[in-house]
C-alpha positions as CSV (number, residue, x, y, z in Angstrom):
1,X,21.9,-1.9,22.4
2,X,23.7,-2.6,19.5
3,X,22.9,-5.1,16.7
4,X,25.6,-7.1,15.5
5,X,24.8,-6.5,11.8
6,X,26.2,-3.1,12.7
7,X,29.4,-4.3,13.9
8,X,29.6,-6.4,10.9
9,X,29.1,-4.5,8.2
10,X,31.6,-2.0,9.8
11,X,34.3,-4.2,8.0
12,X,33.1,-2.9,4.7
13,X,33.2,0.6,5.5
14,X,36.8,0.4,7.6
15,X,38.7,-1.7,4.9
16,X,36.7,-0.9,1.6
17,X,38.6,-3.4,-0.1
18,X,38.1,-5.5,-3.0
19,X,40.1,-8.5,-4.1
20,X,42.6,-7.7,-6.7
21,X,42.2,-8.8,-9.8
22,X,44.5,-6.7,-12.1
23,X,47.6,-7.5,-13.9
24,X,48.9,-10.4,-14.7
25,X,51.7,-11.2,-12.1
26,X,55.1,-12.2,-14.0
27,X,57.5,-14.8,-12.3
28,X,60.1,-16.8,-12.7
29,X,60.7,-20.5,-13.6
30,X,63.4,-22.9,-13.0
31,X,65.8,-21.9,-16.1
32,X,65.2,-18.0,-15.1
33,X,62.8,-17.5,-17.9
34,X,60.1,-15.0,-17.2
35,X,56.2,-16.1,-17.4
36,X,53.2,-14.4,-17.0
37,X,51.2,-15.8,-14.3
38,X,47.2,-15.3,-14.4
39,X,45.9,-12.7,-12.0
40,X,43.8,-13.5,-8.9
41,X,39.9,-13.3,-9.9
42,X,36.4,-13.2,-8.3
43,X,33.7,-15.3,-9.4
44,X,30.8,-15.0,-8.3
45,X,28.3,-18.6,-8.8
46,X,25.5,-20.0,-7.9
47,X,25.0,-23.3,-6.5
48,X,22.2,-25.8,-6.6
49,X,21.0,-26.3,-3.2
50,X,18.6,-28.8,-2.9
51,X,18.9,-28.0,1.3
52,X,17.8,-24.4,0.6
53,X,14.7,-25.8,-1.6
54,X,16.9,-23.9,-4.7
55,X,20.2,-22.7,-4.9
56,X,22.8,-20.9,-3.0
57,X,25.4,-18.1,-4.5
58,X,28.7,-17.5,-3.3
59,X,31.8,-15.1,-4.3
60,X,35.1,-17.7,-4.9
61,X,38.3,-15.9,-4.8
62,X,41.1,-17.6,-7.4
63,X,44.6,-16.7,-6.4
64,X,47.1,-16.1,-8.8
65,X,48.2,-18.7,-11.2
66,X,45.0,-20.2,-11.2
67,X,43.4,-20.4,-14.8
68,X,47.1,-21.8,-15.8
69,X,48.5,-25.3,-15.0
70,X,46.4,-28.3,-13.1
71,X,47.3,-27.1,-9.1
72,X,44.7,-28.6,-7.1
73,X,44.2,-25.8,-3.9
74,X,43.0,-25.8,-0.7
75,X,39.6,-24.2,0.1
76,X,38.4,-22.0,2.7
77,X,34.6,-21.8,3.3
78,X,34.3,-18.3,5.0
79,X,30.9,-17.7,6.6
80,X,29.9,-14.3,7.6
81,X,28.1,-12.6,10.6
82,X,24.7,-11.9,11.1
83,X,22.1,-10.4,11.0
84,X,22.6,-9.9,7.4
85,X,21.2,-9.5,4.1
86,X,21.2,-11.8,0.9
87,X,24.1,-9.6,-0.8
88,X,26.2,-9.5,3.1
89,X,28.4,-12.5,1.3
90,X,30.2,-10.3,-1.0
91,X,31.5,-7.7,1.7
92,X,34.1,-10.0,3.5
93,X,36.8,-9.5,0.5
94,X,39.3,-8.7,3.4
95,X,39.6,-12.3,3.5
96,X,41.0,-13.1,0.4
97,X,42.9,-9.9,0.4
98,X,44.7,-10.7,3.6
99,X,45.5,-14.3,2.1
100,X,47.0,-12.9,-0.8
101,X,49.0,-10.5,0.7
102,X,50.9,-12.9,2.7
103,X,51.9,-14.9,-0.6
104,X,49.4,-17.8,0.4
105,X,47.5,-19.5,-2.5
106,X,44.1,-20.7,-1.9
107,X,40.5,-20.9,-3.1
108,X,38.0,-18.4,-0.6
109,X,34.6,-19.2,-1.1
110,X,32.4,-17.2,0.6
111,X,28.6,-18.3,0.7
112,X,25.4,-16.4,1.5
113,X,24.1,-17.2,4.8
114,X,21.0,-15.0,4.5
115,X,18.5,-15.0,2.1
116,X,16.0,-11.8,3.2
117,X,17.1,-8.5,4.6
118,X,18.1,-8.2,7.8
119,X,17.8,-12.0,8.9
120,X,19.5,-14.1,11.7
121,X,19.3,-17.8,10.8
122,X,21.9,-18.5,12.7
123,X,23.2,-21.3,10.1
124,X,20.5,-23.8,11.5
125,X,18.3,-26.4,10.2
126,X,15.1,-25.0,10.2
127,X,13.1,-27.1,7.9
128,X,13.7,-29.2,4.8
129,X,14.1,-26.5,2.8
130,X,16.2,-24.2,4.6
131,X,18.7,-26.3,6.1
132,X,22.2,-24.2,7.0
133,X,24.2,-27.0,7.7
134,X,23.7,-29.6,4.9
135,X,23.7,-26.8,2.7
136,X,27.3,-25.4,3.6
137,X,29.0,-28.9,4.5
138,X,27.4,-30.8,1.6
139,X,25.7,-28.9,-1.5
140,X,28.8,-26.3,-1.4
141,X,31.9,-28.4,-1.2
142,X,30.4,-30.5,-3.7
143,X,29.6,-27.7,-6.0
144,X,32.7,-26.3,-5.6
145,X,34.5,-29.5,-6.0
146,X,33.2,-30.4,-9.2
147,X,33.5,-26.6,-11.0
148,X,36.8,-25.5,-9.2
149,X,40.5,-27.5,-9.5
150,X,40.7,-28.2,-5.4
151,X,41.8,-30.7,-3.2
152,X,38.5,-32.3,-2.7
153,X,39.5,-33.8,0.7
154,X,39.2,-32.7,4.3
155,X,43.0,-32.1,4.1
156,X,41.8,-29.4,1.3
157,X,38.9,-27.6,3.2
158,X,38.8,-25.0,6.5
159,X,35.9,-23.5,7.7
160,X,36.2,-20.4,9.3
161,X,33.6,-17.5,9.8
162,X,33.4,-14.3,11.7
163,X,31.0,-13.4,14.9
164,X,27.8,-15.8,13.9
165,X,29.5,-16.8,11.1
166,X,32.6,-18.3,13.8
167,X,29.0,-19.8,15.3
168,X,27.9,-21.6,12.2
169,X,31.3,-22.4,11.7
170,X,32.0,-24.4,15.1
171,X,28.6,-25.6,15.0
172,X,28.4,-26.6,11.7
173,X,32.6,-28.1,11.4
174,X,32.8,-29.7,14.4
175,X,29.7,-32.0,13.1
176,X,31.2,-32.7,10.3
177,X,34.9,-33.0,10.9
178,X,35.4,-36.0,8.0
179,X,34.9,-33.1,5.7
180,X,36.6,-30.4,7.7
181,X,40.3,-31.1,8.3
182,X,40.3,-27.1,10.0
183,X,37.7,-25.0,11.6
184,X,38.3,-21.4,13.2
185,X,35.9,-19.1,14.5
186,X,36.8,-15.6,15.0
187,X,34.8,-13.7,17.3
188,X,32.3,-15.9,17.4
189,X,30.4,-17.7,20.5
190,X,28.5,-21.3,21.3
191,X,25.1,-21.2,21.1
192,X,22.6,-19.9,18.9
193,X,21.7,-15.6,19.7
194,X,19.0,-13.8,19.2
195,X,20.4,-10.7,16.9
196,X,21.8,-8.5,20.6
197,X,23.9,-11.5,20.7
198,X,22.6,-11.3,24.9
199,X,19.9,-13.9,24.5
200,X,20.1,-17.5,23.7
201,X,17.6,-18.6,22.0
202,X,14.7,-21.0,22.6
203,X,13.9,-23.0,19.7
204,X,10.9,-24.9,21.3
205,X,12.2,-28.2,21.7
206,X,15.2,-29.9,23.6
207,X,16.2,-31.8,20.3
208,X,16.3,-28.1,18.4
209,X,18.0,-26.5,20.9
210,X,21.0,-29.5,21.4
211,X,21.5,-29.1,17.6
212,X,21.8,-25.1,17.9
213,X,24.7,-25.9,20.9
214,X,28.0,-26.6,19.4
215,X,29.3,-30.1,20.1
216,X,31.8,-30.4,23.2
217,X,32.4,-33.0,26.0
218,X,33.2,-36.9,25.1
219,X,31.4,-36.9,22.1
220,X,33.7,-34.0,20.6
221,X,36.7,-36.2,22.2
222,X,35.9,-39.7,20.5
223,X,35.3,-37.4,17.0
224,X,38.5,-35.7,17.4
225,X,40.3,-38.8,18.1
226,X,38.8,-40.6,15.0
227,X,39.1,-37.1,12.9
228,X,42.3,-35.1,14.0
229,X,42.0,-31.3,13.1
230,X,42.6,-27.9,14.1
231,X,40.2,-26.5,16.3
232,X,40.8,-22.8,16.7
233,X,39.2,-19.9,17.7
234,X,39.8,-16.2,19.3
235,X,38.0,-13.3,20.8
236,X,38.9,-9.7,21.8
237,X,39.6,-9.6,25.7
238,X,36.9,-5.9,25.3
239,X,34.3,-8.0,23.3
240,X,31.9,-7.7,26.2
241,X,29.4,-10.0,25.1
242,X,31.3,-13.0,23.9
243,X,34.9,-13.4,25.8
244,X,33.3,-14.7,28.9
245,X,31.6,-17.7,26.6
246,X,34.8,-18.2,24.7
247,X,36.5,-18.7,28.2
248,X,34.1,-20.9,29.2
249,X,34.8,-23.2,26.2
250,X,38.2,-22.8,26.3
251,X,37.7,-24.4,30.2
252,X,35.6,-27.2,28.8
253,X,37.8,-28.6,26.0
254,X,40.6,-28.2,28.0
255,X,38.8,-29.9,30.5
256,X,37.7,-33.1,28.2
257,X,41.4,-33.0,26.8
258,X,40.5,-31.5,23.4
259,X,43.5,-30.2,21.6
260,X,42.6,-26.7,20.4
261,X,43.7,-23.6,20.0
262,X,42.5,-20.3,21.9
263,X,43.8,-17.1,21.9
264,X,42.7,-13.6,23.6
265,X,43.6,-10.2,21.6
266,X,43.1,-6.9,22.7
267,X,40.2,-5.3,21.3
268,X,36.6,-5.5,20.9
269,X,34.1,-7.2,18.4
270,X,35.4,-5.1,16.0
271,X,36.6,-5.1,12.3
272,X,40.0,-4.0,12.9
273,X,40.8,-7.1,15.1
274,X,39.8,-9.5,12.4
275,X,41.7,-7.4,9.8
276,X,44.2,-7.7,11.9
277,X,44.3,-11.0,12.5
278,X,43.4,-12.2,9.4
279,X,46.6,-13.2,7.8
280,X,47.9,-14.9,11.0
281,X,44.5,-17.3,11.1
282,X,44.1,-18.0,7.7
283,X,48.1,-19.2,7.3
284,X,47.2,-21.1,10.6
285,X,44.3,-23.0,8.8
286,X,46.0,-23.9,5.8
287,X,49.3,-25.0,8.0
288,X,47.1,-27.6,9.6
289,X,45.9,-28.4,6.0
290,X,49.1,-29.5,5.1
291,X,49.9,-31.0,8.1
292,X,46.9,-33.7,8.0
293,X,47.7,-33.9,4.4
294,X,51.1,-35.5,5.4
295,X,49.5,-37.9,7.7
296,X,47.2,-39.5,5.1
């Protein structure tokens, strides 16, 4: 049986890309003079995390044009699959390579979500000091808030991840949706998996195991109501271990009269279907950006 580390660190070996950062791209302003334009760049930072008991290191992607002018950007918190290791955040670069192929400019931060070899934490709150959630939604955007020109708003911040990163990603955004004005999860499912993504786990206690369930039914509805935002999410219709539970929550927010957004693709739980995909989500999530930015 497979893991699904090994289908996610197939994306590194079927795109082996990494985000451009070469020369400077020249445009032109308004009286048809021609400026250079600072190239995209990676950065990679570390974060004080007082929820991890220490800090937390990300990659942040800076699109072209960044280090000139005083544009504020939108933000996408990426989260990647497990199980992982503590250097798994900086093989998603796909991300920020599809973004910037399709001529959209945002800020990608992508943060660890492991911090020993080969672990599956699910992006949970396990204890004081290793707590997923409040890490991501609260010592991250803050850190990158205050270091980075962004829109520090939930108009200015997606959250999207891939497999158990689309997990922590539901899990996590749909708790927090005052921050969160998108959240996507690609590939992903709706309860926390042991690391054959077959088994649900047990946590020990009714209380653990409600938190590790991503929220649905009224509660979801009065949230969404009170917080509007784009709740998205696809699978492959040959991903054999997630579409049924994708369906299923499709049913159930449809059935509680959730606006979202599902889609089935062909294709399994695979690297090329999120390559593939890619550009099409990642415009989606910044389109709903700008739409909730209008409505403020």
């Amino acid at each position: 049986m497979r893991r699904r580390r090994l289908l996610v660190t197939a994306v590194v070996a079927a795109v082996g890309l990494v985000f451009a950062t070469g020369a400077a791209v020249v445009v032109a302003n308004r009286s048809g003079r021609r400026k250079r334009r600072s190239p995209a760049q990676t950065v990679d930072i570390s974060c004080s995390s007082p929820s991890l008991g220490g800090s937390l290191p990300a990659l942040v992607y800076l699109p072209a044009g960044y280090r000139v002018g005083s544009t504020r950007y939108r933000v996408i918190y990426f989260l990647h699959g497990l199980p992982a290791g503590p250097s798994s955040y900086k093989e998603n670069s796909f991300v920020a390579a599809a973004l910037a192929s399709s001529g959209r400019r945002a800020i990608v931060v992508a943060p660890q979500g492991a911090r020993n070899q080969n672990s599956d934490r699910e992006y949970l709150d396990w204890s004081p000091t290793e707590d997923w959630p409040a890490a991501i939604s609260d010592d991250l955007t803050r850190c990158i808030d205050k270091r980075f020109r962004t829109d520090a708003s939930r108009s200015g911040r997606a959250l999207v991840g891939l497999s158990a990163g689309g997990y922590g990603a539901f899990n996590i955004g749909l708790r927090t949706l005052a921050d969160f004005g998108a959240v996507e999860s690609w590939s992903g499912y709706f309860v926390a998996t042991d690391p054959t993504g077959y088994h649900v786990l047990n946590l020990g206690s009714a209380r653990a195991n409600a938190a590790a369930r991503v929220p649905r039914g009224p509660g979801l509805r009065r949230e969404t109501a009170r917080w509007p935002s784009l709740i998205a999410f696809y699978i492959g219709r040959q991903d054999s271990r997630f579409l049924s539970m994708n369906q299923q929550f499709d049913g159930e927010l449809t059935q509680n009269g959730i606006k979202h957004v599902f889609r089935t693709y062909a294709g399994g739980h695979s690297a090329s279907l999120w390559h593939s995909q890619a550009p099409h989500w990642l415009g989606m999530a910044l389109d709903a950006l700008a739409s909730e930015a209008k409505r403020k």
